[in-house]
TIGU-524096 format. One record per residue (C-alpha): residue in one letter; x, y, z. Coordinates in Angstrom, 2 decimals. Layout:
residues N
rest = A	X = X	Y = Y	Z = Z .
...
end
This chain:
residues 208
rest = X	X = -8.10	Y = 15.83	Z = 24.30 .
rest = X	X = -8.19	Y = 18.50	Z = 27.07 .
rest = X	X = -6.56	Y = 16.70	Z = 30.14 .
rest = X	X = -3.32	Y = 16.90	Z = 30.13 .
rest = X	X = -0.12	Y = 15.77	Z = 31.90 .
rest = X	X = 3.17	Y = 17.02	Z = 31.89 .
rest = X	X = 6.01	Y = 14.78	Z = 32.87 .
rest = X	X = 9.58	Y = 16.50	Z = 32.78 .
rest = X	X = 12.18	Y = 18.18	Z = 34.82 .
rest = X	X = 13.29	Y = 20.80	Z = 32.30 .
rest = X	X = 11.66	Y = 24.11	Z = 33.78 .
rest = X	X = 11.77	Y = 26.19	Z = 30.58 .
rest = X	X = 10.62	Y = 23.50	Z = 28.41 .
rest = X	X = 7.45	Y = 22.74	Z = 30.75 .
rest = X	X = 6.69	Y = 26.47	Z = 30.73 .
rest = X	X = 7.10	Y = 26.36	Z = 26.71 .
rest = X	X = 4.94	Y = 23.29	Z = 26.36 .
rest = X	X = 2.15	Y = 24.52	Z = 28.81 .
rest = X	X = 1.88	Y = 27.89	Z = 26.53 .
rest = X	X = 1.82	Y = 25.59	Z = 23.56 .
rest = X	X = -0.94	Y = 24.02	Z = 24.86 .
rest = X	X = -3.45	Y = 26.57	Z = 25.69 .
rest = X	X = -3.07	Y = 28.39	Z = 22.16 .
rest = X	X = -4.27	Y = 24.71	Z = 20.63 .
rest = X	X = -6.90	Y = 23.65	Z = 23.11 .
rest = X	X = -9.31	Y = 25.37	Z = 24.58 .
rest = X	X = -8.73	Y = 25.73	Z = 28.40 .
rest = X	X = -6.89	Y = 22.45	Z = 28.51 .
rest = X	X = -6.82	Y = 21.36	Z = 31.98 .
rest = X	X = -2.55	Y = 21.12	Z = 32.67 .
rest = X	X = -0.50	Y = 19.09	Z = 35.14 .
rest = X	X = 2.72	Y = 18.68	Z = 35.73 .
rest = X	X = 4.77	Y = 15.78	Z = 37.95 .
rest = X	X = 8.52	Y = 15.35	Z = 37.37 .
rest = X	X = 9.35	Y = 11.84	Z = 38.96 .
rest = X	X = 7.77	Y = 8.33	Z = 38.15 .
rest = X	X = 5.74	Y = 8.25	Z = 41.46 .
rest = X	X = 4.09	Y = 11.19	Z = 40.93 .
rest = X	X = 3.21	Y = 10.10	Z = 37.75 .
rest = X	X = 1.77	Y = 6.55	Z = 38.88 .
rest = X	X = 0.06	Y = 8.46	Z = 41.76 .
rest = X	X = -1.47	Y = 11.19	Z = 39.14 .
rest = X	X = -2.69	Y = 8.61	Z = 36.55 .
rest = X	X = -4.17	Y = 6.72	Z = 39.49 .
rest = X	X = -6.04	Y = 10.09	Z = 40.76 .
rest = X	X = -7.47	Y = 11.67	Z = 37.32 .
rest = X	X = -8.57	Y = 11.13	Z = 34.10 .
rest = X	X = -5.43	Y = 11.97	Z = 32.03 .
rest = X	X = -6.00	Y = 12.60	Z = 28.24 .
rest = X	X = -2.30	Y = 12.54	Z = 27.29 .
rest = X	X = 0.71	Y = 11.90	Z = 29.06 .
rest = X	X = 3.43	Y = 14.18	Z = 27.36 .
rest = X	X = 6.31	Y = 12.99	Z = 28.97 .
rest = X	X = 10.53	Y = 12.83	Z = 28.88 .
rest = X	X = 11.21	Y = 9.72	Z = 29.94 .
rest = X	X = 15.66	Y = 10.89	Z = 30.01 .
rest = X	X = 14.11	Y = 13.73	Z = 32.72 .
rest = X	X = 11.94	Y = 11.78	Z = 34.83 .
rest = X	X = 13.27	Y = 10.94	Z = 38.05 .
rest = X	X = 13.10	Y = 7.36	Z = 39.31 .
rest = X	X = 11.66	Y = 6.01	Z = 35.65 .
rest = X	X = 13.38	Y = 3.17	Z = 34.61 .
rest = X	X = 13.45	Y = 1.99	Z = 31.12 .
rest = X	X = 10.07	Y = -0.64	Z = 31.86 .
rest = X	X = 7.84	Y = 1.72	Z = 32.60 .
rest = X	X = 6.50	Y = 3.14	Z = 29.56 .
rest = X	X = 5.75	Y = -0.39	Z = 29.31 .
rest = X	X = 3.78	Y = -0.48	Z = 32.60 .
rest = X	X = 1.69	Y = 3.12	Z = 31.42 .
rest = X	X = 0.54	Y = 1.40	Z = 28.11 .
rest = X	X = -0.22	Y = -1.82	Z = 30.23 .
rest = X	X = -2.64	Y = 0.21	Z = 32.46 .
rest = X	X = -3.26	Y = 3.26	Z = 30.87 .
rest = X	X = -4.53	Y = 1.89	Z = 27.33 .
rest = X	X = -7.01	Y = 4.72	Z = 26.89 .
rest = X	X = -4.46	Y = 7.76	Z = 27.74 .
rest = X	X = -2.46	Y = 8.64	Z = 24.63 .
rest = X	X = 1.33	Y = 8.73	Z = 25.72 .
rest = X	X = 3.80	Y = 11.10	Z = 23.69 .
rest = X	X = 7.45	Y = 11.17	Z = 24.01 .
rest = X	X = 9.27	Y = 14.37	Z = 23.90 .
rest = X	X = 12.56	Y = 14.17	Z = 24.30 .
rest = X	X = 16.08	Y = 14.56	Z = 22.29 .
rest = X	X = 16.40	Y = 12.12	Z = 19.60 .
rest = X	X = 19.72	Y = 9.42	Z = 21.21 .
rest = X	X = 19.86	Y = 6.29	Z = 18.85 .
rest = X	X = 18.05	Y = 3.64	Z = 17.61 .
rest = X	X = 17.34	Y = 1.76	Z = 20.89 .
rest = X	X = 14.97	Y = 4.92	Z = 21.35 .
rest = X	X = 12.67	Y = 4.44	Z = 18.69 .
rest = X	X = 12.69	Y = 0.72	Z = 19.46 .
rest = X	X = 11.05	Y = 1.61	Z = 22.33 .
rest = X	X = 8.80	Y = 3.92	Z = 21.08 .
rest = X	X = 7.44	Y = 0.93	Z = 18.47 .
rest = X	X = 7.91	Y = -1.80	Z = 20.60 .
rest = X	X = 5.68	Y = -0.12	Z = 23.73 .
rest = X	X = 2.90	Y = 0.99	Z = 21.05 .
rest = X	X = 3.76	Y = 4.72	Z = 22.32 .
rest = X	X = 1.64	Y = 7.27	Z = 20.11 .
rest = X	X = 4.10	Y = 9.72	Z = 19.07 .
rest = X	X = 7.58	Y = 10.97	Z = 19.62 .
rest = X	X = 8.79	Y = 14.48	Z = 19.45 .
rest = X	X = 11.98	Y = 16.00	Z = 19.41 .
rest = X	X = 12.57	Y = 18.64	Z = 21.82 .
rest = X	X = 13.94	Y = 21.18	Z = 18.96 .
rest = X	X = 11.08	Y = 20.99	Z = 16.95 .
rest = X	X = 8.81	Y = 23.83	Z = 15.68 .
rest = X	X = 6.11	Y = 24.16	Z = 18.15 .
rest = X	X = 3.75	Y = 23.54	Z = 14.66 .
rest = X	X = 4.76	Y = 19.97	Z = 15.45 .
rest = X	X = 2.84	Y = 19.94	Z = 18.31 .
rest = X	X = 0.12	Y = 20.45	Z = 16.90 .
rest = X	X = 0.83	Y = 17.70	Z = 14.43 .
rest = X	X = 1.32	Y = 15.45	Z = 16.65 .
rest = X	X = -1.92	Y = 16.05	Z = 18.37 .
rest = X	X = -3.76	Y = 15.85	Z = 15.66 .
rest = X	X = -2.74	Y = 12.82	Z = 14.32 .
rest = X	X = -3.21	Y = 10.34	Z = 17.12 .
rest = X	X = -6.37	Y = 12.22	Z = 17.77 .
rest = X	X = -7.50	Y = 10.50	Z = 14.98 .
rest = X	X = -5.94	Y = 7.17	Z = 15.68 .
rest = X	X = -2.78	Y = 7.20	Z = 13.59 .
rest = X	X = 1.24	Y = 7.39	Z = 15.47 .
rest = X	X = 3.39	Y = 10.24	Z = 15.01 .
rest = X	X = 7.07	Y = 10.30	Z = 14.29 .
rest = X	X = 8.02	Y = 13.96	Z = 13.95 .
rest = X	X = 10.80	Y = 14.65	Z = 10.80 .
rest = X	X = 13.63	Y = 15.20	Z = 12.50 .
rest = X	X = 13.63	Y = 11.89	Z = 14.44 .
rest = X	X = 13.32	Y = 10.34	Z = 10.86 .
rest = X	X = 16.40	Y = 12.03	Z = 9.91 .
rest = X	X = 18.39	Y = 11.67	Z = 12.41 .
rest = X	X = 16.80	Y = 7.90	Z = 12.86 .
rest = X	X = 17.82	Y = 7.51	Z = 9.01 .
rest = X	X = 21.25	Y = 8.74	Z = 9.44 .
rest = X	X = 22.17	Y = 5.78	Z = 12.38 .
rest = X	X = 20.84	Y = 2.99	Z = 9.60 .
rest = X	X = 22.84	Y = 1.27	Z = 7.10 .
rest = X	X = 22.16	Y = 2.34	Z = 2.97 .
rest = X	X = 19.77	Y = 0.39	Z = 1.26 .
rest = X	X = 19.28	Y = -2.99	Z = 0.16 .
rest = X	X = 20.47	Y = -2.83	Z = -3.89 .
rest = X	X = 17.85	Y = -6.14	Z = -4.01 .
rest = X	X = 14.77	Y = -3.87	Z = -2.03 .
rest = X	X = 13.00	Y = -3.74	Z = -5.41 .
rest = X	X = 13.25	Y = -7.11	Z = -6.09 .
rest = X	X = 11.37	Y = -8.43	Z = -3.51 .
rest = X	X = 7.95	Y = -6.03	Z = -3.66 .
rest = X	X = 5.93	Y = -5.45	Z = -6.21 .
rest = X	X = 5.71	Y = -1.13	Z = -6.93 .
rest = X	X = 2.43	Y = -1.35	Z = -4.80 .
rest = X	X = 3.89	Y = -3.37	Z = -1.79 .
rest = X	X = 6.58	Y = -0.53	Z = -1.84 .
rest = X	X = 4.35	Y = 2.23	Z = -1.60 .
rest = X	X = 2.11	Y = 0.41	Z = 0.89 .
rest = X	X = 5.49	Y = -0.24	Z = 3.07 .
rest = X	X = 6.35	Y = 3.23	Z = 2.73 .
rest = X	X = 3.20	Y = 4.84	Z = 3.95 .
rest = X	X = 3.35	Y = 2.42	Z = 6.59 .
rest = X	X = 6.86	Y = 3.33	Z = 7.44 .
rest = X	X = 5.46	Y = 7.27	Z = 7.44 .
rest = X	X = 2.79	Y = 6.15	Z = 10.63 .
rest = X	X = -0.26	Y = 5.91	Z = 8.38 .
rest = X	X = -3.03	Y = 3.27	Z = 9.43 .
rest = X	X = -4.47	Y = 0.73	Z = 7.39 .
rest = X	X = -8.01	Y = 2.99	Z = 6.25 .
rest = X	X = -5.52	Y = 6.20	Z = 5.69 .
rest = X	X = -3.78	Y = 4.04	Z = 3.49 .
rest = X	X = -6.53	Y = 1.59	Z = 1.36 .
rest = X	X = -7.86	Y = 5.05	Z = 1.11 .
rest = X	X = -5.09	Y = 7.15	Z = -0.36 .
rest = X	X = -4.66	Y = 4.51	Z = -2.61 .
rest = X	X = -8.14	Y = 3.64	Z = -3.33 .
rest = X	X = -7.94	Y = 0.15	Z = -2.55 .
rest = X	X = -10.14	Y = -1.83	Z = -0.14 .
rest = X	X = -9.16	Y = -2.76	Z = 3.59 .
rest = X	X = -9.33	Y = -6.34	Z = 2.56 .
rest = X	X = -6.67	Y = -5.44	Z = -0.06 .
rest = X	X = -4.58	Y = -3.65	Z = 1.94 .
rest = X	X = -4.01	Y = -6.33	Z = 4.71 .
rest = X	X = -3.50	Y = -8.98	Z = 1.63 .
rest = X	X = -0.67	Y = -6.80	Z = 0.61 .
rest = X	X = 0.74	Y = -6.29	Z = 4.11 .
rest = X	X = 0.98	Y = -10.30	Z = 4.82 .
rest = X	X = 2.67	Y = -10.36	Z = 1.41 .
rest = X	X = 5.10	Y = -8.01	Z = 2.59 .
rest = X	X = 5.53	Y = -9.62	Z = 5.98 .
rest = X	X = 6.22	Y = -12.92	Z = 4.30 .
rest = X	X = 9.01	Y = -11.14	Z = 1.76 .
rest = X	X = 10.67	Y = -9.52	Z = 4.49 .
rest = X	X = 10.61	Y = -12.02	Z = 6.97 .
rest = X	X = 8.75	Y = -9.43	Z = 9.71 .
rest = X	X = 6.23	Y = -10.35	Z = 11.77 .
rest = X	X = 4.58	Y = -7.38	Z = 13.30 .
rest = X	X = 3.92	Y = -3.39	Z = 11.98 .
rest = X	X = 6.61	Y = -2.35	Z = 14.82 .
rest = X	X = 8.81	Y = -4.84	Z = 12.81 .
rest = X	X = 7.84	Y = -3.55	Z = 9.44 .
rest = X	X = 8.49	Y = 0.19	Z = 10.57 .
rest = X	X = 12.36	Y = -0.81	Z = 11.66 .
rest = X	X = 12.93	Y = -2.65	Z = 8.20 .
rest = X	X = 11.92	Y = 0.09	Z = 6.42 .
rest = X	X = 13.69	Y = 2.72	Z = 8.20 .
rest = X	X = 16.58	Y = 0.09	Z = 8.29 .
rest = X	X = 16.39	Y = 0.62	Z = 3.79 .
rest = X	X = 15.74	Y = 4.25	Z = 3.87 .
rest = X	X = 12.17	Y = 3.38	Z = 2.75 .
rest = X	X = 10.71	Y = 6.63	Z = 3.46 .
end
């Protein structure tokens, strides 16, 4: 990724993202709009990379609009950073298929991260959204174990962590095959639906 667009209102963080930046990539190409119509009208103009965006700092974005980007943008990773606020933020973040969110106060090493993960195709949740995410759920399910086998734990765990479905046949040296057996198992004992779905249960037990 070398295109790269900035969208946020916050002066000093811009300036501390854009020197980020250019110490990871080499000459990165670096813009920067700070209300939703320059960002339509920028997306619309150039071939944007990554959006890197604050959606609370934006003016004139409205809570469907990350929405809209994923709808029309599918090929431009998106990345939240922002301040960690409650739950209803991650929601949107899994619901809206966003590709990573990033706390504001985080080490500038999670940047880096970050972009190195969804480079290669997996999500990013940086560890201090877990915790605080972690801290708004209710405690465990006593009957979690129950339900999954020690293998459909671990799967739902790495799952829970942002890990695709090769990263984690692979860590676990299982096929692909056996790995999506194991995830409609786990669908069907947890009565989810969808990864997004899977993600919220297990952050819901503290299955990380």
């Amino acid at each position: 990724m070398k295109n790269f667009l900035i969208a946020d209102s916050e002066n000093l963080h811009i300036i501390g993202l854009q020197h980020t930046l250019k110490k990871l990539v080499k000459t990165p190409n670096l813009k920067v709009v700070n209300s939703g119509e320059e960002l339509f009208k920028c997306l619309h103009k150039n071939d944007i990379d990554c959006l890197i965006i604050d959606p609370n700092n934006i003016f004139l974005f409205y809570d469907d609009d990350l929405k809209v980007l994923r709808a029309k943008y599918p090929k431009c990773k998106i990345i939240i950073l922002s301040y960690f606020k409650n739950k209803q933020t991650i929601d949107s973040f899994l619901k809206d298929n966003i590709n990573g969110f990033i706390s504001k106060d985080c080490e500038e090493q999670t940047i880096y991260d970050a972009l190195y993960k969804i480079n290669n195709g997996e999500r990013y949740l940086c560890p201090k959204t877990l915790n605080a995410l972690i801290d708004v759920f209710a405690l465990p399910n006593e009957n979690i174990d129950e339900k999954l086998t020690l293998r459909e734990f671990e799967i739902l765990k790495q799952i829970a962590q942002g890990n695709n479905g090769k990263s984690i046949a692979s860590d676990l040296f299982i096929s692909i095959h056996t790995f999506r057996t194991h995830r409609k198992n786990i669908m069907k004992k947890t009565g989810r639906h969808t990864t997004s779905e899977l993600i919220l249960y297990a952050l819901e037990k503290k299955i990380m």
